[in-house]
C-alpha positions in Angstrom: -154.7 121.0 116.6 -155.0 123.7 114.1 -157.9 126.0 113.2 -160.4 124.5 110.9 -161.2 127.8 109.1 -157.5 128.1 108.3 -156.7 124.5 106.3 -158.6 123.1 103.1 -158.4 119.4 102.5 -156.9 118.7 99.3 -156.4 115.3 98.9 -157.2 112.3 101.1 -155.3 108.8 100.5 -152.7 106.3 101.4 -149.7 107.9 103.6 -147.4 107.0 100.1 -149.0 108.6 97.9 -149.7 111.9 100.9 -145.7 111.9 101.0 -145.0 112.2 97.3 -147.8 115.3 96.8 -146.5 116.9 100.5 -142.5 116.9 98.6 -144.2 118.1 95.5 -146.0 121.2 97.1 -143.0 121.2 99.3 -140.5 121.9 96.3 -143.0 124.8 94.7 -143.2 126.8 98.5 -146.6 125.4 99.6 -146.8 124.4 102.8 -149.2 120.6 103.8 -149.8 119.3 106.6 -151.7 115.8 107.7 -154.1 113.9 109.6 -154.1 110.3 110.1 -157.1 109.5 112.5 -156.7 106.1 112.4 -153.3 106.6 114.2 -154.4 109.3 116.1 -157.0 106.8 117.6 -154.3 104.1 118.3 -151.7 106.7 120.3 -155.0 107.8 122.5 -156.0 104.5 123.1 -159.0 104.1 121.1 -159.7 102.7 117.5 -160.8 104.9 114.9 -160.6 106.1 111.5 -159.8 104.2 108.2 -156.4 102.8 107.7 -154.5 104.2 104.9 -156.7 107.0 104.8 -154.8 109.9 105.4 -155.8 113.8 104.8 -153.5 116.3 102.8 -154.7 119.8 104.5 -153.0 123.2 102.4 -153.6 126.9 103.8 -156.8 128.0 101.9 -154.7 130.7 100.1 -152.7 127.8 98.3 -155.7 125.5 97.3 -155.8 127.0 94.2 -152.0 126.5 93.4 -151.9 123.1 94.9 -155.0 121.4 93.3 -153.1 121.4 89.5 -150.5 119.9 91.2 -152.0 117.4 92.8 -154.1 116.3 89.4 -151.4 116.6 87.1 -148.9 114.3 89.9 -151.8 111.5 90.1 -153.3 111.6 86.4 
């Protein structure tokens, strides 16, 4: 997966709304990336997670440009 120390959760919710913030940081050179455990747990073979709960994760030197984003795109 990817270091832990590296990413910051930003923003947790359904995989629509994860899409529209990931082409919004996209468009203003911030790089996302995601974890779905629920379908994580399906693939290995095992239930988990919450559905529709997915996890926006940005490099911890963009948190503090993506977080306006992200509030001023869902307010």
């Amino acid at each position: 997966m990817f270091p832990e120390s590296e990413y910051e959760r930003v923003y947790t919710g359904s995989l629509i709304n994860v899409q529209f913030l990931q082409t919004l940081l996209q468009d203003r050179g911030i790089n996302s990336i995601t974890r779905d455990d629920m379908k994580s747990g399906m693939v290995a073979g095992f239930g988990g997670g919450v559905p529709n709960h997915i996890q926006l994760f940005v490099k911890k030197a963009d948190v503090e440009d993506a977080i306006p984003i992200i509030e001023k795109s869902l307010s």
